[in-house]
Backbone bond lengths (Angstrom), bond angles and torsions (degrees), N, CA, C in turn:
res aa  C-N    CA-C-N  psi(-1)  N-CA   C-N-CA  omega(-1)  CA-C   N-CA-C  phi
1 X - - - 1.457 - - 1.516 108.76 -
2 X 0.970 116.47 127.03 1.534 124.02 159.08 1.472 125.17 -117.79
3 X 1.509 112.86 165.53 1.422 95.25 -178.91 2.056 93.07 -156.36
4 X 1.466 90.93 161.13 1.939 91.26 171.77 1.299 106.12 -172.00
5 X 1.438 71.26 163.20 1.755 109.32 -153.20 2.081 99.50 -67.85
6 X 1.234 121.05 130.73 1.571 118.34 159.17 1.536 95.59 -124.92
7 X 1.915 97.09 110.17 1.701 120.83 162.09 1.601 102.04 -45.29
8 X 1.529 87.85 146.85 1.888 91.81 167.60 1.949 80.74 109.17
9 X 1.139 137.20 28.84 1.660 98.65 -179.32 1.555 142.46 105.47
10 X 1.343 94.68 -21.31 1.395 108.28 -134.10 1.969 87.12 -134.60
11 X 1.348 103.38 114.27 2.024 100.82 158.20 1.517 86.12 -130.20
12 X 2.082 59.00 157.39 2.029 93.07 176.86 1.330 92.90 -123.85
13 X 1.431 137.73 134.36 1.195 165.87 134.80 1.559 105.17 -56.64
14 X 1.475 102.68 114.97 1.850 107.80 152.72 0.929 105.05 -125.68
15 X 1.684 120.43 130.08 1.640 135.12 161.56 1.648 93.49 -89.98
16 X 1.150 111.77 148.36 2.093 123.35 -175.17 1.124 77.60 -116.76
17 X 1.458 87.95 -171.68 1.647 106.67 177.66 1.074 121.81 -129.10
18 X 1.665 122.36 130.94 1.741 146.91 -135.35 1.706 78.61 -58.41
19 X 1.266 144.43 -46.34 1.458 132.57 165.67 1.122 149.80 -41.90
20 X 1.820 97.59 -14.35 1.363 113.38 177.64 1.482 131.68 -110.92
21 X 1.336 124.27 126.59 1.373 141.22 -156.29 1.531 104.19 -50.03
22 X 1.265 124.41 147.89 1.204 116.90 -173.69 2.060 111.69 -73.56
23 X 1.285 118.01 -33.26 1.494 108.71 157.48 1.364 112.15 -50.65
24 X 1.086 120.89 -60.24 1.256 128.21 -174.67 2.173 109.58 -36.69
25 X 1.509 101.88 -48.87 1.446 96.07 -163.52 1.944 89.73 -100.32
26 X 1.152 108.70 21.51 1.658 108.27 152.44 1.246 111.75 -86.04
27 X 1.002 118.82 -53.78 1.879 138.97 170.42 1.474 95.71 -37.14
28 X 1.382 130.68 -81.78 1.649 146.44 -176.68 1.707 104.36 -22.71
29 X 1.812 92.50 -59.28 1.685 95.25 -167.08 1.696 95.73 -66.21
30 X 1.038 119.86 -15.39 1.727 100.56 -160.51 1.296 94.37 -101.33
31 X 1.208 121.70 -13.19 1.645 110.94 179.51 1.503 100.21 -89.62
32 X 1.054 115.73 -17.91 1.793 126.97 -163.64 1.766 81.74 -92.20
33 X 1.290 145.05 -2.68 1.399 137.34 -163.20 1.578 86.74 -118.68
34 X 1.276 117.24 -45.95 1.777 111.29 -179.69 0.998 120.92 -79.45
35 X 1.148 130.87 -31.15 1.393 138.83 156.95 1.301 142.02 -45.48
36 X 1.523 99.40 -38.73 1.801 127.85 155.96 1.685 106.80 -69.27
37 X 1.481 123.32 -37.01 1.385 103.91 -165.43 1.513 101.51 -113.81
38 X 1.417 123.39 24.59 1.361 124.02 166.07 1.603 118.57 -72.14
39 X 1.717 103.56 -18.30 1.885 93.65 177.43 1.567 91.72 -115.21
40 X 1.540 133.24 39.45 1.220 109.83 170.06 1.857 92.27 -98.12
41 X 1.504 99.04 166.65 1.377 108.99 -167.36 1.580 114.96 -103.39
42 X 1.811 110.50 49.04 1.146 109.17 -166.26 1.468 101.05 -168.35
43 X 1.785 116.02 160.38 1.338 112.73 168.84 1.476 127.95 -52.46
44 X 0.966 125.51 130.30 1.537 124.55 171.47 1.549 124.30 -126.86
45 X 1.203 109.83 156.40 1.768 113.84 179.24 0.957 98.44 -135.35
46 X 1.415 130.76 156.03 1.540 137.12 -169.89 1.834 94.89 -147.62
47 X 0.906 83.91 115.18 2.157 110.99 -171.06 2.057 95.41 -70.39
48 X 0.720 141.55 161.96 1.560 151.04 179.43 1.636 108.05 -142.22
49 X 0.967 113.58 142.80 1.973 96.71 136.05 1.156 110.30 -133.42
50 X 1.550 136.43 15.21 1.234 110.23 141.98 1.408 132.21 -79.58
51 X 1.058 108.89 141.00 1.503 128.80 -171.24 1.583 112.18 -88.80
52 X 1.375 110.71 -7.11 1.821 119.64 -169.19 1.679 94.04 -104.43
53 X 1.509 117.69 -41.19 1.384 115.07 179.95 1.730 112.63 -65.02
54 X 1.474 122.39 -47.33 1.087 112.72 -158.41 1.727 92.54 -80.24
55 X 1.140 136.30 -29.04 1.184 136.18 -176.99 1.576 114.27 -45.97
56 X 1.834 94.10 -69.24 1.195 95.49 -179.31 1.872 114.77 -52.68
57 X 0.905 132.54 -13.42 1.213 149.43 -177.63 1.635 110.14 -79.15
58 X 1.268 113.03 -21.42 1.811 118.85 151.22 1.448 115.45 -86.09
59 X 0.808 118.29 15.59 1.741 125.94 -166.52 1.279 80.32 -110.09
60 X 1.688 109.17 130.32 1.838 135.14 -169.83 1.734 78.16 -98.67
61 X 1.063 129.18 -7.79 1.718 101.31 179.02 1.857 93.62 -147.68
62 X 0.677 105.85 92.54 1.571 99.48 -174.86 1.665 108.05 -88.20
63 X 1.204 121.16 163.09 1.543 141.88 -144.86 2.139 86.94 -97.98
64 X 1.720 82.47 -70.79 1.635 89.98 -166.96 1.575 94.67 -64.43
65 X 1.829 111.70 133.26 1.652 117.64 151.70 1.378 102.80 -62.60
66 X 1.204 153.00 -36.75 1.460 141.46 -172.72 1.847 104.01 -61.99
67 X 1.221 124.20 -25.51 1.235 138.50 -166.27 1.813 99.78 -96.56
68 X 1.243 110.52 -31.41 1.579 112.99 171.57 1.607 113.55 -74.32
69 X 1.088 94.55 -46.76 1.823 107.79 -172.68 1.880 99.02 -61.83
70 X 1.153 124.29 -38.62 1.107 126.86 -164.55 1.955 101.19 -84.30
71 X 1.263 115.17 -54.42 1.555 107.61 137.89 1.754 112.17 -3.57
72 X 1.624 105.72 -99.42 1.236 104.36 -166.25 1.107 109.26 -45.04
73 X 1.371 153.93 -28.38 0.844 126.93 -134.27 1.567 112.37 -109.94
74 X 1.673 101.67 -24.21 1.208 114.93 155.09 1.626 127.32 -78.00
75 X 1.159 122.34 -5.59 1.836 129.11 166.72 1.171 86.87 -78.36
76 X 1.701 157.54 -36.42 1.428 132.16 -137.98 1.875 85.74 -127.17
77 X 1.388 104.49 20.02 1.975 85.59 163.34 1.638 67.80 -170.99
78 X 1.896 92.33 145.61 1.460 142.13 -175.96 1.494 96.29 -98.84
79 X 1.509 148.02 -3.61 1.313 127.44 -134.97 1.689 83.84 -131.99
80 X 1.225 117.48 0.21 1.965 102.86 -156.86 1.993 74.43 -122.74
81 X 1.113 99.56 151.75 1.619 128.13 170.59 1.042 140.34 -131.56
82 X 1.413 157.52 111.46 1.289 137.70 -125.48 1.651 97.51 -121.07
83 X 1.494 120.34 158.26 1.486 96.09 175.05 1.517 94.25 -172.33
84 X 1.558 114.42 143.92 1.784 113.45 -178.72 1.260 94.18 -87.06
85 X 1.820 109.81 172.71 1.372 147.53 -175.14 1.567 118.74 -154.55
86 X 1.192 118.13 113.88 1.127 127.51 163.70 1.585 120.41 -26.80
87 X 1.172 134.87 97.48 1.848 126.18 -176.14 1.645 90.78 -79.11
88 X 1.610 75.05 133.03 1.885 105.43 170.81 1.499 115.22 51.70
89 X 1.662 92.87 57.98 1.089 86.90 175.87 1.988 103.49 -126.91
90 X 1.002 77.94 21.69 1.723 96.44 171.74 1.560 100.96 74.21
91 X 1.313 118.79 49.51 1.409 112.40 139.56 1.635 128.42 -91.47
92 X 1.207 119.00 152.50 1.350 128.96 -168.39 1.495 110.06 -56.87
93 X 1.273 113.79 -49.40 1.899 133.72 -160.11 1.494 92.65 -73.19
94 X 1.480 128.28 -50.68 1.346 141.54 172.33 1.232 115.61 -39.06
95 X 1.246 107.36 -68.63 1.697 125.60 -159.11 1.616 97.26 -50.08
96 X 1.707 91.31 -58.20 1.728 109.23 -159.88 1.387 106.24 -61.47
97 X 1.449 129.01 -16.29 1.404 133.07 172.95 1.500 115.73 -92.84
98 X 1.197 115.66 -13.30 1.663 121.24 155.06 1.487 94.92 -66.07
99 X 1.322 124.63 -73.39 1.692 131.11 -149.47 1.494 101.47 -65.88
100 X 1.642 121.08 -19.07 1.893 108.20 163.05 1.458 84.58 -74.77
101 X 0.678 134.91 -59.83 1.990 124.13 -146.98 1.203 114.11 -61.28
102 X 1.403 109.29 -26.09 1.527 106.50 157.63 1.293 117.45 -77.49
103 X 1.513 131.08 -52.81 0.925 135.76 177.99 2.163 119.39 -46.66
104 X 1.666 105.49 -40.05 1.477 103.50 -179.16 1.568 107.97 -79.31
105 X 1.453 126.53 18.49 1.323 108.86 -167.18 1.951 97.97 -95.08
106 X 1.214 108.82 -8.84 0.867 105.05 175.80 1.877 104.38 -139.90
107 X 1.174 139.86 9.45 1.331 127.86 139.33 1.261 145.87 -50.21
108 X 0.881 111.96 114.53 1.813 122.66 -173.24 1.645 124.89 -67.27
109 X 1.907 95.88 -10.30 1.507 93.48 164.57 1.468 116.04 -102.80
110 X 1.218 116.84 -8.26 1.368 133.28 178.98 1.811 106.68 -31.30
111 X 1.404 140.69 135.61 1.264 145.20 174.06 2.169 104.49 -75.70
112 X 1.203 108.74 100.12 1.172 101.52 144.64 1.888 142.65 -78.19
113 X 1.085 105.63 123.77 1.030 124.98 -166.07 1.536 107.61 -108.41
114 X 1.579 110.10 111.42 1.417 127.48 177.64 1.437 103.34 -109.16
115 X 1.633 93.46 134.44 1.708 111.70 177.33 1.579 112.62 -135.26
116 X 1.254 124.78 137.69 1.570 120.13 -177.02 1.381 100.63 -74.21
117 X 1.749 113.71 113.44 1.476 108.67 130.87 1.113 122.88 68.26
118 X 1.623 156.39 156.55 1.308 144.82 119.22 1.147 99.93 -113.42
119 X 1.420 130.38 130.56 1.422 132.74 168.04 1.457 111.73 -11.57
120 X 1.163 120.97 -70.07 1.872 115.23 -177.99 1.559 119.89 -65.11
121 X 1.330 113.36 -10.85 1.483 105.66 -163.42 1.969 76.46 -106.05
122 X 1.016 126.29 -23.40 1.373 105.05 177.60 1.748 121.22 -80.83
123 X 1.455 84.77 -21.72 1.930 97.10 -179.24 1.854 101.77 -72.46
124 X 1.666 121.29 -16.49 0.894 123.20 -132.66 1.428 83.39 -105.27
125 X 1.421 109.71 -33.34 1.754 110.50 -153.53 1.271 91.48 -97.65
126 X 1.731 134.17 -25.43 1.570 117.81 -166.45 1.711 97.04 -88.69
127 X 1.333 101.57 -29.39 1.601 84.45 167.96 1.379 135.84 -90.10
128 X 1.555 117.71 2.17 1.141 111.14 131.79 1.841 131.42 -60.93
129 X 1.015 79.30 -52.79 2.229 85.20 171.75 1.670 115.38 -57.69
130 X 1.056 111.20 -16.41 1.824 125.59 -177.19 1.779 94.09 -77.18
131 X 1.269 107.91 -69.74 1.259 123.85 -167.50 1.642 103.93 -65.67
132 X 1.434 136.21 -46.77 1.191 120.04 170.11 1.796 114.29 -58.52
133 X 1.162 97.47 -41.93 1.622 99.18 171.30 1.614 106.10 -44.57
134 X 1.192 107.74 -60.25 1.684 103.06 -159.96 1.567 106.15 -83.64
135 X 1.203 133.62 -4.87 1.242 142.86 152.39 2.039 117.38 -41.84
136 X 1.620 80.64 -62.78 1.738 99.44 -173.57 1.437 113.05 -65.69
137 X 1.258 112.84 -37.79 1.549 120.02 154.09 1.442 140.68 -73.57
138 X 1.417 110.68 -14.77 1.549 118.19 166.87 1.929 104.00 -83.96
139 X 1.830 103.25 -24.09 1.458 88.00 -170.53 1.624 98.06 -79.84
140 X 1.214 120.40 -43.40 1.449 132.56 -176.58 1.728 108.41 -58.52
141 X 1.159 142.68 -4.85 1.710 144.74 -177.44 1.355 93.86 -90.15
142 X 1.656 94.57 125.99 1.629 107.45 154.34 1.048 126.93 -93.79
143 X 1.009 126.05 11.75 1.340 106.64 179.28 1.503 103.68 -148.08
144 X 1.199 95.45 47.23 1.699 103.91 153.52 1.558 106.98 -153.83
145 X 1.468 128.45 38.25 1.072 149.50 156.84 1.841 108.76 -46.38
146 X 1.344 128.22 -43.71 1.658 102.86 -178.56 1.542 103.94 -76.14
147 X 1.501 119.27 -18.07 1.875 101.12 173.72 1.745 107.69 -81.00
148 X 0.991 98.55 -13.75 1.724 108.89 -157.82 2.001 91.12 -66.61
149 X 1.727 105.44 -51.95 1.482 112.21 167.61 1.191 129.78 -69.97
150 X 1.680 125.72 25.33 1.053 128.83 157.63 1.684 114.66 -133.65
151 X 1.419 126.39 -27.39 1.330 128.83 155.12 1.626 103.18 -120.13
152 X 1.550 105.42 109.14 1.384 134.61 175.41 1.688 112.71 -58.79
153 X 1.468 93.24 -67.09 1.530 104.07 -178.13 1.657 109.69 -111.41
154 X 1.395 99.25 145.29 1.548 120.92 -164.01 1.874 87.83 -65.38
155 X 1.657 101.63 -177.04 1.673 105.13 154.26 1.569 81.93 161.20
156 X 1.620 107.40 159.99 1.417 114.79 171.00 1.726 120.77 -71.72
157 X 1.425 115.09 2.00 1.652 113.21 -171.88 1.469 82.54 -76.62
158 X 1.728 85.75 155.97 1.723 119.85 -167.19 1.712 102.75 -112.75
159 X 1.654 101.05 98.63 1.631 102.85 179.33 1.781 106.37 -61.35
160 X 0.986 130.13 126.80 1.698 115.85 171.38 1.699 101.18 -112.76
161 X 1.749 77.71 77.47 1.569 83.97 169.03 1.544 118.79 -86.44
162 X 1.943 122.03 173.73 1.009 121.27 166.57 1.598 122.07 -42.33
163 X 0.838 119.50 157.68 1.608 112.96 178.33 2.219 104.63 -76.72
164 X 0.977 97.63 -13.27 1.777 119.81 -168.65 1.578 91.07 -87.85
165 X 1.492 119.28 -64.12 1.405 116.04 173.73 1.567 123.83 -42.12
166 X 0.816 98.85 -63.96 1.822 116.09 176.53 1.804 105.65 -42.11
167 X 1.079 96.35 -69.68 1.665 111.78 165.10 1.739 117.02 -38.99
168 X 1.212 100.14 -45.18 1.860 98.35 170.99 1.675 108.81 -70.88
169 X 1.263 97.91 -45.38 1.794 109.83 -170.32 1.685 102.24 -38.61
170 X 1.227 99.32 -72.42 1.294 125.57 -138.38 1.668 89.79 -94.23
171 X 1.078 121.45 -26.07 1.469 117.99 174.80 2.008 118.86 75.58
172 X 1.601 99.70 27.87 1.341 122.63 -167.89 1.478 87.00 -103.15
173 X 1.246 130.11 92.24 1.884 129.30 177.90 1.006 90.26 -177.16
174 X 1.514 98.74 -164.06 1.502 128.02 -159.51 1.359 120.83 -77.56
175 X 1.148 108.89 15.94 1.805 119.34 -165.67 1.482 105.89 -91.14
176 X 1.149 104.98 147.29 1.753 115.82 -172.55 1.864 99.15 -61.20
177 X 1.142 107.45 -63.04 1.475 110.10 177.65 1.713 109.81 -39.76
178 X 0.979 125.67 -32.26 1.366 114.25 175.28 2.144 109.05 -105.88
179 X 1.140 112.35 -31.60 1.126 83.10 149.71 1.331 173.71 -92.04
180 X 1.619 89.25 16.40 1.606 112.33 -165.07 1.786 91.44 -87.63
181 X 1.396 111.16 -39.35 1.346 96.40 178.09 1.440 124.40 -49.61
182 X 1.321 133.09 -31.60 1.088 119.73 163.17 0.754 118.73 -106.60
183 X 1.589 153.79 58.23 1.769 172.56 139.51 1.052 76.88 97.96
184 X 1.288 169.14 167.99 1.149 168.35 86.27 1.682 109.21 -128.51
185 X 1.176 127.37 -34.07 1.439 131.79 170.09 2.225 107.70 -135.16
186 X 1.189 96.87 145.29 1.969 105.66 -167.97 1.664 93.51 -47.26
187 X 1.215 120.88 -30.04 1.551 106.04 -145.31 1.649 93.15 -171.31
188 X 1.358 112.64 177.92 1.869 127.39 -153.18 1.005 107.63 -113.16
189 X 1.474 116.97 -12.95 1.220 131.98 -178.22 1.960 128.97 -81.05
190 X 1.598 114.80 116.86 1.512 111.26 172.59 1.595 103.15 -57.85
191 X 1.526 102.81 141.07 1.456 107.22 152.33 1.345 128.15 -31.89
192 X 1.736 139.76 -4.00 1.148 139.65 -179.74 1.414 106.35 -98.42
193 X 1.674 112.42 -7.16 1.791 116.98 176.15 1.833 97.21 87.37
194 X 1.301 131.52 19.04 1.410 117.35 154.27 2.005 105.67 -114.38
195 X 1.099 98.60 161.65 1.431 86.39 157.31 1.346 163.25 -71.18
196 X 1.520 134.92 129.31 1.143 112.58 -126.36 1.938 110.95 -95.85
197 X 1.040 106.40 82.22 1.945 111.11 -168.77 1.416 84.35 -77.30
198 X 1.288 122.55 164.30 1.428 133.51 123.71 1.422 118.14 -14.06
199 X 1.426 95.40 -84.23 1.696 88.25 177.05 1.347 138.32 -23.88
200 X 1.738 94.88 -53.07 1.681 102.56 -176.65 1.010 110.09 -69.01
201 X 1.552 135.51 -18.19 1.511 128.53 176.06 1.266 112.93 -68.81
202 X 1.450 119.34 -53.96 1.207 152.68 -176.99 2.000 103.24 -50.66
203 X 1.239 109.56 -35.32 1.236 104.10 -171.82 1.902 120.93 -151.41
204 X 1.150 111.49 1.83 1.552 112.40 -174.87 1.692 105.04 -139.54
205 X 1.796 122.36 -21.90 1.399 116.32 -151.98 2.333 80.53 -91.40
206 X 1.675 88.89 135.47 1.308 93.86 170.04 1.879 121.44 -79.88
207 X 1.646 99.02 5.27 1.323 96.31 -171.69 1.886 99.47 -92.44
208 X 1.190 106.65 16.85 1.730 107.58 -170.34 1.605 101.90 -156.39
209 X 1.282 100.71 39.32 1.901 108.04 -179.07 1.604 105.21 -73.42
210 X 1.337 114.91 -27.17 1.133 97.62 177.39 1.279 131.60 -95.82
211 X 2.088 120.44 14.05 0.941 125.27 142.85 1.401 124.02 -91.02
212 X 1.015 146.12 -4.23 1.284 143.48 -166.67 1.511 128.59 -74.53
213 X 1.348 103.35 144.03 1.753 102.74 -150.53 1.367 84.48 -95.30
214 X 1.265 99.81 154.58 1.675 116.56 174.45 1.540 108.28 -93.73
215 X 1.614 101.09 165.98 1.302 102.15 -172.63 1.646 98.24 -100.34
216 X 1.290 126.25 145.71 1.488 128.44 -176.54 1.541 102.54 -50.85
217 X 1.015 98.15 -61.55 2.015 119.40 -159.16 2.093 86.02 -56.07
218 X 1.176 121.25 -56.54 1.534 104.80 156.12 1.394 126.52 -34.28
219 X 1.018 126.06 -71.12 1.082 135.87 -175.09 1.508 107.53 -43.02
220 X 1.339 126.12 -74.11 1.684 132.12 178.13 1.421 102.35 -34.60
221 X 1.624 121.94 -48.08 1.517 108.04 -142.02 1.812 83.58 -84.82
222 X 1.515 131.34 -32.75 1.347 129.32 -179.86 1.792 101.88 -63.00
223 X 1.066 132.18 -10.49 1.680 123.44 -165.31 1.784 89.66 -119.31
């Protein structure tokens, strides 16, 4: 949310949108500041303190269209002036444009202002929304609970695990428990008469005692 001050009397409130980057709704208020004083009938200057908006605003080819539009708008009137300000540094025009921005985050007369997208902030937000999606559904799956207790939270990094690791994790191998589900073995059961997980090989079946990993919290209380 941003918001600014018009001298003479007069504020304009902009609420952005909870989607939009905070440069981004610096850009909004300052175009939402030139835009308001393009039909007044007099010189004007418009104070900033961001230092990323007016910049990009020397840029002969700028990235953000909100940063182009604001361009035009200053080539087609001589009367508007652009100019930085120190934030919080106890100027009046400043302050009072903090105290709307607090004030429009929850005002109901406040001007919303909708803008399409910029390629990255849209690549940015569905793959955040992708990844919470597949989050809420990896925590909610039953039946992939023994990988679920070793990678908690999803993400695109690429484990390059052993091909043997992966196979214990995930419980996709040679184990009766996973191959009976698809006919592949009579029954779920290890030759010792429990069922045959990873785990239980790994740690309870007496036919593989002499691989079996110990549990840490064992280990300490035996040392």
């Amino acid at each position: 949310m941003n918001a600014v001050l018009i001298p003479g009397s007069e504020e304009l409130e902009v609420l952005s949108p909870s989607c939009i980057k905070i440069v981004q709704a610096e850009l909004i208020a300052l175009q939402e500041a030139v835009n308001y004083t393009q039909d007044l009938q007099k010189r004007v200057k418009i104070w900033s303190n961001s230092q990323f908006s007016l910049k990009a605003l020397l840029n002969q080819k700028p990235i953000s269209p909100i940063a182009r539009s604001i361009q035009d708008s200053l080539l087609n009137s001589h009367k508007i002036r652009l100019g930085w300000i120190r934030a919080h540094a106890g100027h009046l025009g400043n302050e009072k444009a903090d105290e709307l921005a607090k004030e429009a985050i929850t005002s109901t007369d406040a001007a919303v202002v909708t803008i399409p997208l910029t390629r990255n902030s849209a690549k940015q937000d569905l793959k955040q929304r992708a990844l919470t999606k597949w989050q809420q559904q990896w925590d909610e799956h039953k039946s992939v609970r023994s990988t679920h207790n070793v990678l908690k939270k999803v993400g695109l990094q690429i484990h390059n695990w052993p091909r043997q690791l992966t196979q214990f994790i995930t419980g996709h191998g040679p184990f009766p428990s996973y191959l009976f589900r698809f006919g592949k073995h009579p029954d779920d059961y290890c030759a010792c008469g429990e069922v045959g997980t990873p785990l239980h090989y790994a740690t309870k079946c007496r036919l593989t005692l002499s691989h079996h990993l110990r549990c840490l919290a064992d280990q300490h209380r035996e040392s």
